[in-house]
C-alpha positions in Angstrom: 0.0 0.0 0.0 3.1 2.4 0.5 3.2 3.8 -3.3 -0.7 4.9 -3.6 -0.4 6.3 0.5 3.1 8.5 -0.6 0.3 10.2 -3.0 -2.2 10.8 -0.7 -2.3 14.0 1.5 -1.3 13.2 4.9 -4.7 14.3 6.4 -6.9 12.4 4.4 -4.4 9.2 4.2 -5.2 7.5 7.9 -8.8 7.9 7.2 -9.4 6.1 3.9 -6.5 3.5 5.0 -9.0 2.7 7.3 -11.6 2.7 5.3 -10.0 0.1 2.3 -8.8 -2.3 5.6 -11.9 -2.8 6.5 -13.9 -3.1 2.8 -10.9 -6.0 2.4 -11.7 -8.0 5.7 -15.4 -7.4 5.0 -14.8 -8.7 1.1 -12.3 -11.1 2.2 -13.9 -13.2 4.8 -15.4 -16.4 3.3 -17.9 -16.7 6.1 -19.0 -13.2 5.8 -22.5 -12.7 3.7 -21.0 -9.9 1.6 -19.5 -12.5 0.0 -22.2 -12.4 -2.5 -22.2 -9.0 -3.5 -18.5 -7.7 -3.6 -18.2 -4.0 -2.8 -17.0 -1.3 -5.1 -13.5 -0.5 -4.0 -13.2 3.8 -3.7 -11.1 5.5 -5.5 -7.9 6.6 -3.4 -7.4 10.3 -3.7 -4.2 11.1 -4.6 -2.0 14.5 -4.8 -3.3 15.0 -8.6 -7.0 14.2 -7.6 -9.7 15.3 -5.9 -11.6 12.2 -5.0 -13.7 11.4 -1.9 -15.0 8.4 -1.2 -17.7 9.8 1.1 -19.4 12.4 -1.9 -22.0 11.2 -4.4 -20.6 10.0 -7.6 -22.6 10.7 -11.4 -25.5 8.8 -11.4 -25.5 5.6 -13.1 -27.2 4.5 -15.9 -27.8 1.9 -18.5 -26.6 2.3 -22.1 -30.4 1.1 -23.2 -31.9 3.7 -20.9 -29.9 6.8 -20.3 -32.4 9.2 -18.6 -33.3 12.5 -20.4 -36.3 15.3 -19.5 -39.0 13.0 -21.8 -38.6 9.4 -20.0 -38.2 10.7 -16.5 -41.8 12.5 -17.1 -43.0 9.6 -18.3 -41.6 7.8 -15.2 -43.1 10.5 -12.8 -46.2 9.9 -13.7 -46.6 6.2 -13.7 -44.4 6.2 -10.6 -47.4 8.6 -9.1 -50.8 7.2 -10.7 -52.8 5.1 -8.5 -54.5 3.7 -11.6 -52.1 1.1 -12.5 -53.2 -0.8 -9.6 -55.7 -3.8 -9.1 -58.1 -2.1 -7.6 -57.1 2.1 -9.2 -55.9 2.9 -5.2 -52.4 1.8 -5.4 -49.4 3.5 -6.8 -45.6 3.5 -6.2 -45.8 6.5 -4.6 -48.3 4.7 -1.8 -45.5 3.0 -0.3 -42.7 5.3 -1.2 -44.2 8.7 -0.1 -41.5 11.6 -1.0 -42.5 13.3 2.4 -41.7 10.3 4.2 -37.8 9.9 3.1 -39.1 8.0 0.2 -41.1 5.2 2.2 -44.5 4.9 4.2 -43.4 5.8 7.8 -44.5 2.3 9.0 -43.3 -0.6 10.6 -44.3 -3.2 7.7 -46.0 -2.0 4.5 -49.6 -2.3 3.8 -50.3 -3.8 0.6 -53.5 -4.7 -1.6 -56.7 -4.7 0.3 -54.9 -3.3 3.4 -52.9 -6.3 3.9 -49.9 -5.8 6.4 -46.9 -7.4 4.6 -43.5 -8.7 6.5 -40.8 -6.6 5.3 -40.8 -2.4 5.5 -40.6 -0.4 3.0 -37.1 0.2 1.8 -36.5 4.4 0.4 -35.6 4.6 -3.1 -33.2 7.0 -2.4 -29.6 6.5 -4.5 -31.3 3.1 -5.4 -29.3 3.8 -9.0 -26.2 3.0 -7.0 -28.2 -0.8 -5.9 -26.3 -3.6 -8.2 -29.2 -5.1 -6.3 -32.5 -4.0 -5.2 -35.0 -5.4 -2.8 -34.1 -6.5 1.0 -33.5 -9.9 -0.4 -31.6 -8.7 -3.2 -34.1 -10.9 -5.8 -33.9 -7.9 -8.2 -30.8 -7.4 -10.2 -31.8 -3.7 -11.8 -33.7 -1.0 -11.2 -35.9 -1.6 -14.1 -36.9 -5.3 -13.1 -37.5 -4.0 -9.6 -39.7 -1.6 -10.9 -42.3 -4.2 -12.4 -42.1 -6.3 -9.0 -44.8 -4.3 -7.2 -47.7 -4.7 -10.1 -46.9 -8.5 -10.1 -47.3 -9.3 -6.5 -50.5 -10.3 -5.8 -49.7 -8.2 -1.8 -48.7 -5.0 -3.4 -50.4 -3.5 -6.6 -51.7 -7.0 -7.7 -51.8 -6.1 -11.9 -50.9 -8.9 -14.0 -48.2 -7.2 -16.6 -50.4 -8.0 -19.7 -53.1 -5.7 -17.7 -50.6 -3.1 -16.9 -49.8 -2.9 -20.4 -53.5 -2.7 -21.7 -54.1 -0.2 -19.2 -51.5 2.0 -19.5 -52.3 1.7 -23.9 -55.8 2.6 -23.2 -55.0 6.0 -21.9 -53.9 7.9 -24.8 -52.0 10.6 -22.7 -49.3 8.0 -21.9 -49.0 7.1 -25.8 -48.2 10.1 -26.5 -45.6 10.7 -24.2 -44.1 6.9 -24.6 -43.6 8.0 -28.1 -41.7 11.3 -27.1 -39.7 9.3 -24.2 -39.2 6.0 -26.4 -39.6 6.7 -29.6 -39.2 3.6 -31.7 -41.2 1.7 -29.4 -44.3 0.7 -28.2 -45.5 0.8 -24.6 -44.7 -2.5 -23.1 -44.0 -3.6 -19.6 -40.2 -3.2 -20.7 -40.2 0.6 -21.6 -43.3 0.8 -18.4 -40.1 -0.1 -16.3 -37.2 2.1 -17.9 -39.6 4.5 -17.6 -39.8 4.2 -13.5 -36.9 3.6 -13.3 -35.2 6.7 -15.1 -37.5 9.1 -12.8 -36.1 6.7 -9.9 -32.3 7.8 -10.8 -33.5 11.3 -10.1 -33.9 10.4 -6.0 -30.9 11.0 -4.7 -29.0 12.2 -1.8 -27.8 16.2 -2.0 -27.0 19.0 0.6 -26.4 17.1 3.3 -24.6 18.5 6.2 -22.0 15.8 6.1 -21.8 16.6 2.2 -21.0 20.5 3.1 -18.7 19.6 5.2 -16.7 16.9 3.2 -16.6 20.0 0.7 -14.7 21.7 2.7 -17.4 23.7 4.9 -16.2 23.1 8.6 -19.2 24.5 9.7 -21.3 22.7 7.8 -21.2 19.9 10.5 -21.8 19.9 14.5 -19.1 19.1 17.2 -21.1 15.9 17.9 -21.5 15.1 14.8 -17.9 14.3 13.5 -17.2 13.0 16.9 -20.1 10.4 15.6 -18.1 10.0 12.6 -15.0 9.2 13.7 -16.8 6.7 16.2 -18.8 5.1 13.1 -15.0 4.6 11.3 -13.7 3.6 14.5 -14.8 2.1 17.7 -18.3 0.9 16.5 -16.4 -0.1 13.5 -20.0 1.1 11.2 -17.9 1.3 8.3 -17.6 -2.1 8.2 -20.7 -2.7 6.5 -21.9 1.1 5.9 -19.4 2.4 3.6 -18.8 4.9 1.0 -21.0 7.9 0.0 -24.1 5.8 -0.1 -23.1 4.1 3.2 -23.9 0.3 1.9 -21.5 -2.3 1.6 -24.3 -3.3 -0.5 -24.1 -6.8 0.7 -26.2 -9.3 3.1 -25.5 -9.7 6.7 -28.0 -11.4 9.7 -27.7 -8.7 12.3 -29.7 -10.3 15.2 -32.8 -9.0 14.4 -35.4 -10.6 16.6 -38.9 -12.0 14.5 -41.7 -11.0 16.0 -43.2 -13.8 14.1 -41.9 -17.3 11.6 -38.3 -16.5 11.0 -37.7 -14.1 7.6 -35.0 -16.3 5.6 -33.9 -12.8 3.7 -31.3 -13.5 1.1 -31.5 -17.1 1.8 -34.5 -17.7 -0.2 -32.9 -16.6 -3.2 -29.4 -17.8 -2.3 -29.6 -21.0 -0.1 -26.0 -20.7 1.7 -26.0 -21.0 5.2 -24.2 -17.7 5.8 -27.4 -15.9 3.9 -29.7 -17.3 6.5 -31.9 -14.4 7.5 -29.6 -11.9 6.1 -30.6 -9.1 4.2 -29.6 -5.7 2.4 -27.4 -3.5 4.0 -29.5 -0.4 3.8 -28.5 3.3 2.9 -27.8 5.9 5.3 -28.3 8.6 3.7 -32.0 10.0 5.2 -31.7 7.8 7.7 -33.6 10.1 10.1 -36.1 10.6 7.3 -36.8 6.4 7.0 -38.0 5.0 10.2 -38.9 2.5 11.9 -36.0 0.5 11.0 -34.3 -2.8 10.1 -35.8 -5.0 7.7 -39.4 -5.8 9.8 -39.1 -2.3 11.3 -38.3 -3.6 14.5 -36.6 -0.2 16.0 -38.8 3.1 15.9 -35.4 5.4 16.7 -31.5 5.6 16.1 -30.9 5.5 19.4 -32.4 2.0 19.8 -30.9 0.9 16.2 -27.6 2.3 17.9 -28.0 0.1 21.0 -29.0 -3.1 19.2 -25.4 -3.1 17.6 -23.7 -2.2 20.8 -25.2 -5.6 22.5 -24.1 -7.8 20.0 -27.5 -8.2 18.2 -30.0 -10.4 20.0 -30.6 -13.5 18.2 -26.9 -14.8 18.0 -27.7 -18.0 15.2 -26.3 -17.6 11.7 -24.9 -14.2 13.4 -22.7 -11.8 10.7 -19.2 -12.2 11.9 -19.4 -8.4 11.8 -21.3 -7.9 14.1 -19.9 -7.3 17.6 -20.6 -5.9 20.7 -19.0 -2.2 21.6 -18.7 -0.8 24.4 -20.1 3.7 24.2 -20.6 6.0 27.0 -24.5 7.5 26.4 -22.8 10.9 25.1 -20.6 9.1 22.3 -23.8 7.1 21.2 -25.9 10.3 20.5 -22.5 11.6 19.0 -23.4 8.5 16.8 -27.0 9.4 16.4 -26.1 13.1 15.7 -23.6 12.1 12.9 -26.1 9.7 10.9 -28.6 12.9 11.5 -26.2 15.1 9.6 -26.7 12.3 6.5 -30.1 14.0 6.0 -30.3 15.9 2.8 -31.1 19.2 1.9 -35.4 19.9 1.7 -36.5 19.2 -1.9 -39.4 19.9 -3.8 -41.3 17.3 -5.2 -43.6 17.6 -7.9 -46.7 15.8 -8.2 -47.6 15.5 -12.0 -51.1 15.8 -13.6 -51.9 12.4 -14.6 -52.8 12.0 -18.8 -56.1 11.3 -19.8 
């Protein structure tokens, strides 16, 4: 490591040392459920760069679906029209309110015919940055997430061929497909890049932590970058939270307890022992925005979240390897709480379209 740490500036070089250690150990360990999705390595700042692994990156995007002013539109409105549900009540923008951080504000999500599903609501925010989506990780794009909902007979509950011949029958939305896609017809294919390219448009901005990383020292309280250098150090966050987007994006079992049958997470899909009852390593960024949390909304604030990790989890079978108890006074845990706080982003506006006719 000596030749790319000679190029780095000596006050930014302990810090992201850290940082790669622990992405390697966490990539590394055979046991560990990462495994399955290996982390993006950050790019090392050096003396003729100005890179940061903690700052928001362009947004990705696929080569069949670049986003421009036409498709993401398009994508508002489907993403907002309760009509492209089984019963006209249901629409993505049910579950993932934007004056909720993106997600309902409840424990579990409430699905067709007021059915309390298993899992909460994940937020959509910097979901372009998922290599996987979903807290099982079943969905490998943001575009085949997006057509998940209308299939499942819990959330919107329309069969795709119905989506399709709804969506067709309103001739609004033909019009616009053919200015967003032209070329091609409305199927459930361009109904998803559609979503999807108005989805790349939800991300993280103007967060105090960003300000600060850009050089503001203000920008950030006291307590809050004594949370941060607690999160890279002795809770050892980083670990699992890490980069700009603060996701390892792999699958860990944390301990969660079940208030019901045991959730087999990533398992399901992936039927390794480590992946039993793991799931997603959510996004930080909003966290103050998203509760409850974990995966079955088990926690209703940080400071419990913050707490569950300092014990050690509770349920200790098929137990991460990275997780481990840490011993914090009360003040450095709400230094903890205060620094994911600072993740929040800057107030938006969010438009809700006019739906075509």
């Amino acid at each position: 490591m000596e030749p790319i740490l000679s190029c780095i500036p000596s006050g930014l070089a302990l810090e992201r040392l850290r940082v790669l250690r622990k992405i390697m150990k966490s990539a590394l360990m055979v046991t560990a459920t990462a495994l399955f999705v290996l982390p993006t390595l950050p790019v090392l700042a050096t003396s003729n760069s100005s890179a940061d692994i903690w700052r928001r990156p362009a947004v990705p995007a696929p080569a069949d679906n670049q986003p421009n002013a036409a498709r993401i539109e398009l994508g508002r409105a489907l993403f907002f029209d309760p009509r492209l549900s089984a019963k006209g009540v249901m629409s993505c923008a049910t579950c993932h309110n934007p004056s909720l951080g993106w997600t309902d504000g409840r424990p579990t999500a409430v699905g067709h015919d007021m059915k309390i599903l298993g899992r909460a609501t994940p937020t959509i925010v910097n979901a372009a940055f998922n290599p996987l989506q979903m807290w099982d990780g079943r969905k490998v794009s943001l575009e085949a997430q997006a057509l998940g909902p209308f299939e499942s007979h819990d959330e919107q509950n329309l069969a795709l061929e119905d989506l399709e011949s709804r969506v067709r029958g309103i001739p609004g939305y033909v019009s616009m497909f053919g200015r967003a896609y032209p070329g091609e017809t409305v199927t459930r294919d361009t109904i998803a890049k559609a979503i999807a390219s108005f989805e790349r448009t939800v991300v993280s901005d103007g967060a105090a932590f960003d300000g600060w990383r850009a050089g503001d020292e203000n920008a950030m309280s006291a307590s809050a970058k004594r949370g941060f250098e607690l999160f890279n150090g002795k809770a050892n966050c980083a670990l699992c939270h890490q980069g700009f987007n603060f996701t390892d994006n792999g699958f860990h079992n944390i301990g969660v307890k079940e208030a019901g049958e045991a959730d087999p997470g990533r398992f399901a899909h992936r039927p390794i022992k480590a992946l039993k009852g793991a799931f997603k390593t959510p996004t930080l960024r909003d966290i103050s925005l998203t509760g409850p949390y974990m995966h079955n909304g088990a926690y209703t604030t940080l400071e419990e979240v913050v707490d569950h990790y300092a014990r050690g989890g509770d349920v200790k079978d098929n137990l991460s390897p990275n997780i481990k108890p840490f011993d914090l006074s009360n003040a450095e845990k709400q230094d903890l709480v205060e620094f994911m706080r600072s993740l929040t982003s800057a107030p938006q506006v969010v438009t809700v379209p006019k739906l075509p006719q």
